[in-house]
C-alpha positions in Angstrom: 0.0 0.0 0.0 1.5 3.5 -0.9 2.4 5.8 1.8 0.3 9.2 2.0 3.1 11.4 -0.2 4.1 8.6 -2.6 0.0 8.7 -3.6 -0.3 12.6 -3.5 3.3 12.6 -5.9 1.2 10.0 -7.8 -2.0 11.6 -8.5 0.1 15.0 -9.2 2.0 13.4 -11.9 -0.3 11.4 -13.6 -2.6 14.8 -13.8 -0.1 16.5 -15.0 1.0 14.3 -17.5 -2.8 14.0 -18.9 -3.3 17.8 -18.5 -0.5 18.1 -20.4 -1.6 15.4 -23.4 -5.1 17.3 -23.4 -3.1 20.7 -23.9 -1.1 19.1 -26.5 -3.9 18.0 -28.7 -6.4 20.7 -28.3 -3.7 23.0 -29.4 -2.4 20.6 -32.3 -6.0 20.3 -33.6 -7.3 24.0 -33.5 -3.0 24.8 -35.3 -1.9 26.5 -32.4 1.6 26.2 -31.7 1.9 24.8 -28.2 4.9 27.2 -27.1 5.9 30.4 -27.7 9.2 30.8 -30.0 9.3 27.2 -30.8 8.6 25.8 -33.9 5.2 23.4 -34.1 6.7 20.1 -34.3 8.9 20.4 -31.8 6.6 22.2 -29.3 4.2 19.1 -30.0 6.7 16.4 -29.9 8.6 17.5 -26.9 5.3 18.1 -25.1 3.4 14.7 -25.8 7.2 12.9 -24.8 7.2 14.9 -21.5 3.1 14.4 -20.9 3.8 10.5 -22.1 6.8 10.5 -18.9 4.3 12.1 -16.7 1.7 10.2 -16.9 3.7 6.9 -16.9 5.3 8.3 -13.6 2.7 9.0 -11.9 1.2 5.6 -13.0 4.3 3.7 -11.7 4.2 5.9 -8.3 0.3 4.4 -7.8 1.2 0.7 -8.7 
C-alpha cells in the first residue's frame, strides 16, 4: 500500500502528464503552436514525450 506522499506525488504526476496530453492536442487540432518561439513540431513532440513521462510516472508511483 502507498504511503500518504508517494500517492499525492502519484496523483500529481499522472494529472499532470494528462493535462499536459489534453493541452497538447487541443492545441495541435485547433493549429496553435503549443509554445511560444518554438517551432510546431517540436513544441508538440517534446510536449506529448514529456506528458507521455508524466503520466507513466505518476502511474508507476500508484502501482
Amino acid at each position: 500500500m502507498e504511503s500518504g506522499p508517494e500517492a499525492f506525488a502519484g496523483v500529481a504526476f499522472a494529472l499532470f502528464g494528462a493535462g499536459l496530453l489534453v493541452w497538447t492536442g487541443v492545441c495541435v487540432r485547433a493549429g496553435e503552436p503549443v509554445a511560444d518561439g518554438v517551432s510546431r513540431s517540436a513544441g508538440a513532440t517534446l510536449a506529448l514525450l514529456f506528458g507521455v513521462l508524466f503520466l507513466g510516472t505518476g502511474c508507476w508511483l500508484l502501482l
